[in-house]
C-alpha positions as CSV (number, residue, x, y, z in Angstrom):
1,X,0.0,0.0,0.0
2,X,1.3,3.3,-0.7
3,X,-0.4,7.0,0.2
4,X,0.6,10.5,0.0
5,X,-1.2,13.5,0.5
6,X,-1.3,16.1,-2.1
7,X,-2.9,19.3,-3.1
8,X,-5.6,17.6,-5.0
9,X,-6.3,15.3,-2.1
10,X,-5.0,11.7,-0.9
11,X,-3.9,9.4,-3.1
12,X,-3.7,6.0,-2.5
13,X,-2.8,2.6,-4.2
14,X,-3.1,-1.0,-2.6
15,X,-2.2,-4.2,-4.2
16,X,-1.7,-8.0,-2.8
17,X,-1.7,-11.4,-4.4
18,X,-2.7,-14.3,-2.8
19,X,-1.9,-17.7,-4.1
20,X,-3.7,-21.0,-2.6
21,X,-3.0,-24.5,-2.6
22,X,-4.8,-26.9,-0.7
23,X,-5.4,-31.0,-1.1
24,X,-9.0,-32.6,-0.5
25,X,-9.7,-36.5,0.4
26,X,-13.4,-36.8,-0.5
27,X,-14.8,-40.5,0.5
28,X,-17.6,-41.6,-1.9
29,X,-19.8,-44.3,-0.2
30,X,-20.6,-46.4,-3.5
31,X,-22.3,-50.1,-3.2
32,X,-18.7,-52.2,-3.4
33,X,-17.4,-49.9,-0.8
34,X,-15.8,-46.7,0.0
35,X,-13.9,-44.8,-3.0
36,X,-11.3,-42.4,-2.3
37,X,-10.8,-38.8,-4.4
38,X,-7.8,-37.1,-3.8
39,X,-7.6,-33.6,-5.2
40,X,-5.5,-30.9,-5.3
41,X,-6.3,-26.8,-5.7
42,X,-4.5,-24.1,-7.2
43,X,-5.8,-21.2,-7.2
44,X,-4.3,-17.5,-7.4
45,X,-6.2,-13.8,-6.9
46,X,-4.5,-11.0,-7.7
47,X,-6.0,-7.1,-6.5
48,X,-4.9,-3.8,-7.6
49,X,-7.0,-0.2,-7.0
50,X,-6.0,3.3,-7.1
51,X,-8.1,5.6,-5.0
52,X,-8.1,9.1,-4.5
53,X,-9.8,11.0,-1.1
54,X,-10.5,14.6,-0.8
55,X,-12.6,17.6,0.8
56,X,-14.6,20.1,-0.8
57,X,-15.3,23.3,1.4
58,X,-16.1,22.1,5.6
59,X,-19.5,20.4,4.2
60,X,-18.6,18.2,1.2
61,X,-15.8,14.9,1.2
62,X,-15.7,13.1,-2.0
63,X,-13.7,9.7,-3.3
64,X,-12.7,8.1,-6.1
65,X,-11.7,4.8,-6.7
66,X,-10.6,2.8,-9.8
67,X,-9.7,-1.0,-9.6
68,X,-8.5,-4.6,-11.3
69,X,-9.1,-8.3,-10.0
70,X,-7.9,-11.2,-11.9
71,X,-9.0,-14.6,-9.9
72,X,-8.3,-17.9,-11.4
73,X,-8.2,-21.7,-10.4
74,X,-6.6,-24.6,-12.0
75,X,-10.0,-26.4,-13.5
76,X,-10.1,-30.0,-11.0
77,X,-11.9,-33.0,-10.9
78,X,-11.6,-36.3,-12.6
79,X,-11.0,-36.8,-16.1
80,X,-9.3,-35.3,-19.1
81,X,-9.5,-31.7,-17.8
82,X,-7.9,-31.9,-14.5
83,X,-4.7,-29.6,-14.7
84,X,-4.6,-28.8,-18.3
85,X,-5.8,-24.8,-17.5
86,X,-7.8,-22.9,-15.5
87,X,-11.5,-20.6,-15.1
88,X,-11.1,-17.6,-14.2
89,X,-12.7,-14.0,-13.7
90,X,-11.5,-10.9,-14.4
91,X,-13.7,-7.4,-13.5
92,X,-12.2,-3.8,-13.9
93,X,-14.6,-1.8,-11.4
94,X,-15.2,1.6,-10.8
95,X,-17.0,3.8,-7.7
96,X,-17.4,7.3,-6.5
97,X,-18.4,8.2,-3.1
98,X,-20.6,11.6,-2.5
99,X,-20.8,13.0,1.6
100,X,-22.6,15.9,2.2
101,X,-23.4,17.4,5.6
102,X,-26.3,20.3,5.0
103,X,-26.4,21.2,8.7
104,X,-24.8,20.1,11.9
105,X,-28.6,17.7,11.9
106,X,-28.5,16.9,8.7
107,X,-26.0,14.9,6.1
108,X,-25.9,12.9,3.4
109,X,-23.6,10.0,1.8
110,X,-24.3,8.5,-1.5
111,X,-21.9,5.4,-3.4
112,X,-21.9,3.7,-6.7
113,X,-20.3,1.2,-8.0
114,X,-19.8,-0.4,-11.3
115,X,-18.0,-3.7,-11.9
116,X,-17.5,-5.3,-15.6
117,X,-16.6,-8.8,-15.4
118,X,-15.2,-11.6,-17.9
119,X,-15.6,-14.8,-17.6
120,X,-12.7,-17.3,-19.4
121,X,-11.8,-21.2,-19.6
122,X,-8.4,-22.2,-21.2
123,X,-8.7,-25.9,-19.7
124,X,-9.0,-28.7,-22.7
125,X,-12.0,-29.2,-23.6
126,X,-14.0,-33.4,-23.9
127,X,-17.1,-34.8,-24.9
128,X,-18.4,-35.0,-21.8
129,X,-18.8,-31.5,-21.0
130,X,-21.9,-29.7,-22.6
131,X,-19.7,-26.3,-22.9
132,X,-17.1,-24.8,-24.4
133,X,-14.7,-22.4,-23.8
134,X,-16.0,-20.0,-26.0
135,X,-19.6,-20.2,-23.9
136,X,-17.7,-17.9,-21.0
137,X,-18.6,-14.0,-22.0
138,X,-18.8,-10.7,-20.2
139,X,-21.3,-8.9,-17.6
140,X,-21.5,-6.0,-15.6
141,X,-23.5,-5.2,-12.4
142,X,-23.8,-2.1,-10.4
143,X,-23.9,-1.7,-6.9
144,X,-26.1,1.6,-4.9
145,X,-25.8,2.9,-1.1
146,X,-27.5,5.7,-0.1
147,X,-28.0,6.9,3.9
148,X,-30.0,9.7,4.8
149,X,-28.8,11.3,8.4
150,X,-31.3,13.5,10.7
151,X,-30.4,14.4,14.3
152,X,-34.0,14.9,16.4
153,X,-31.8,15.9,19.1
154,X,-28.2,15.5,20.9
155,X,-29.8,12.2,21.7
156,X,-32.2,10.8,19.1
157,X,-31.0,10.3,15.3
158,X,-32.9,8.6,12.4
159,X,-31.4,7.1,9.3
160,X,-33.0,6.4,6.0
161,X,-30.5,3.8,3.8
162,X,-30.9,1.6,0.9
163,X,-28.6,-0.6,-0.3
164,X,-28.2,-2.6,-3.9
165,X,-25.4,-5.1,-3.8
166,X,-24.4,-8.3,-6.1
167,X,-22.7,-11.6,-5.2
168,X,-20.7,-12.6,-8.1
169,X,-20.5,-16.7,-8.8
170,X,-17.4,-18.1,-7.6
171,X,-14.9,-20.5,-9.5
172,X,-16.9,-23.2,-8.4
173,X,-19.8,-22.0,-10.1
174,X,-18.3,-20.9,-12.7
175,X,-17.3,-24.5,-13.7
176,X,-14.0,-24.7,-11.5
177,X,-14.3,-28.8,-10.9
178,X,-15.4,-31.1,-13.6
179,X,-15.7,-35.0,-12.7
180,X,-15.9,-37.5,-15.3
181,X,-17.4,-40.4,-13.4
182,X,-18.6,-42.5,-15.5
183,X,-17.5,-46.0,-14.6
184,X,-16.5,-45.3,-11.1
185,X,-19.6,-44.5,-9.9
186,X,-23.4,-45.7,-12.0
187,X,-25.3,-42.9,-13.5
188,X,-23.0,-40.1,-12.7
189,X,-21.7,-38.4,-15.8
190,X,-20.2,-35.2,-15.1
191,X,-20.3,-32.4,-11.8
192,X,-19.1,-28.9,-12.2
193,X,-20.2,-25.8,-12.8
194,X,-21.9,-22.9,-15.5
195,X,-20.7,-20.2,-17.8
196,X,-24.2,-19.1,-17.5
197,X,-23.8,-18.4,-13.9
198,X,-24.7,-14.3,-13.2
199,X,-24.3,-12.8,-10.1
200,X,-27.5,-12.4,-7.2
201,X,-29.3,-9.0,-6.7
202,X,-29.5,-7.8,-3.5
203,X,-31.8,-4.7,-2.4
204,X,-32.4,-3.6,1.3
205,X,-34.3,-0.3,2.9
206,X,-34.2,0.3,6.1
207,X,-35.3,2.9,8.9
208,X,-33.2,3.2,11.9
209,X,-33.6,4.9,15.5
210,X,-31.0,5.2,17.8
211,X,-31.1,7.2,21.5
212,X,-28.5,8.0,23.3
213,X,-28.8,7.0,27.2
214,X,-26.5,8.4,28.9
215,X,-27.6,6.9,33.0
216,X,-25.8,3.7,31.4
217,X,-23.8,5.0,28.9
218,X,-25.1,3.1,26.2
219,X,-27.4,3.4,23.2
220,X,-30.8,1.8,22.0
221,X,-30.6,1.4,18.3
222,X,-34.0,-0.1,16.7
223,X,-34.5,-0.9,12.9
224,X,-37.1,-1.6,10.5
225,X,-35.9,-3.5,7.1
226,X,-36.9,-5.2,4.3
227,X,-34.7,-7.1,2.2
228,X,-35.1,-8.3,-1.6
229,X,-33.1,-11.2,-3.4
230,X,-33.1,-12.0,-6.8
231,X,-31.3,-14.4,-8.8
232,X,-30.4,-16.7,-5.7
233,X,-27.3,-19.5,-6.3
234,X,-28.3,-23.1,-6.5
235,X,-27.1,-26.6,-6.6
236,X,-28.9,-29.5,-8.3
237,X,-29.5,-31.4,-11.4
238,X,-30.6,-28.7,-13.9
239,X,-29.5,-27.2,-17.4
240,X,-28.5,-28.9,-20.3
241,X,-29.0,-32.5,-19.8
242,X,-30.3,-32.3,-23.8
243,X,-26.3,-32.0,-24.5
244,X,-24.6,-34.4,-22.6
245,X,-23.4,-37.1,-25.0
246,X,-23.7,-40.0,-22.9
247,X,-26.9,-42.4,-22.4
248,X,-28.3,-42.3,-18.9
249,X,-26.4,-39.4,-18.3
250,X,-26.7,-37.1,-15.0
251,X,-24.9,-33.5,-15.2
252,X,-25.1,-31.7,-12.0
253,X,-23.7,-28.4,-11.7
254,X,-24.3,-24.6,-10.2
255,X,-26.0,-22.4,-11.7
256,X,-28.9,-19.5,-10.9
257,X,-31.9,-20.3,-9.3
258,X,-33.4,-17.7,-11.6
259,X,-36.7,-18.0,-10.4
260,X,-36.5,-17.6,-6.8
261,X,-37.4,-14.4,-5.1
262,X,-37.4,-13.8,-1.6
């Protein structure tokens, strides 16, 4: 991390890598006993974002930000795949940050975010799998806070916020581990995951009260919310079973619930 403060505000830039490698035992109970999969996980993230922080006048702050995220794993499983390349994500985001304080009672703070995301898969490619590489593509999704501050008193303050927020599918879901089963265990084909996986929505509004009681030096903070979610993730046996070229073929992998609302 590096910062520096400057005439046209604070500037800062942050940037880590993380690399992961971790083994898994899985025990498969199967009718002629138990079956041991050994696996083993590579995966690497890598973060970069430029930010910059500054003040407008005593009643306005504003900030910046810019960033890059580039998160892949080596594609796992059984079968041709395992090792020979990886899924990954990359999303190049951007976000601005608004604070506004009208009155000593009064203030507002607005955010926005915007994140474009591709999707890739360099790992070979079999029969078995009812994708290709070309099937990963691009998306974008946008994220909102907004939190409205009034203070009643020097004890009593209300807040209005609303949220909008996305959870972006993981590696997993993204089709991270392939098994080709077949053989090993009856009327399994093929588990992993979707190119057609797209984030969840998230929306939440909320009213909060908070009082000050000072006898106990403490606070009472009561809230009213309600909470909307779209686009939930899943697991089951669902998409594409039309294009799995095997008879009696299962394919089980993650995907979008796209249905579900809650």
């Amino acid at each position: 991390t590096l910062s520096v403060d400057t005439s046209s505000g604070k500037w800062n830039l942050a940037m880590h890598q993380n690399v992961n490698e971790e083994g898994r035992r899985s025990v498969v109970q199967l009718e002629t006993g138990p079956l041991l999969l050994n696996n083993t996980i590579k995966a690497k993230s890598l973060f970069v974002e430029l930010s910059n922080f500054r003040s407008i006048g005593a009643k306005t702050a504003i900030r910046f930000s810019a960033g890059y995220k580039d998160d892949k794993v080596d594609q796992f499983g059984l079968g041709a795949v395992t090792d020979t390349g990886h899924v990954g994500l990359r999303t190049f985001y951007g976000s601005a940050l608004w604070n506004y304080a009208a009155s000593d009672k009064l203030s507002l703070t607005t955010s926005f975010r915007w994140d474009h995301m591709t999707g890739r898969r360099t790992a070979d490619e079999a029969d078995f799998i009812p994708f290709t590489n070309d099937d990963y593509g691009s998306f974008s999704e946008f994220s909102i806070n907004a939190g409205l501050v009034y203070k009643l008193s020097d004890l009593d303050t209300i807040k209005l916020i609303y949220g909008r927020g996305f959870n972006a599918p993981n590696l997993f879901d993204f089709g991270g581990q392939i098994n080709d089963a077949a053989g090993l265990i009856p009327g399994l084909r093929g588990i992993g995951g979707s190119p057609d996986a797209r984030p969840s929505i998230a929306q939440q509004f909320e009213i909060q009260y908070t009082k000050k009681i000072e006898s106990i030096q403490g606070a009472l903070n009561a809230s009213v919310f309600v909470r909307l979610d779209d686009g939930l993730f899943g697991t089951g046996s669902s998409g594409r079973f039309e294009d799995v070229p095997a008879v009696n073929a299962v394919y089980s992998r993650y995907g979008l619930l796209a249905d579900v609302q809650t």
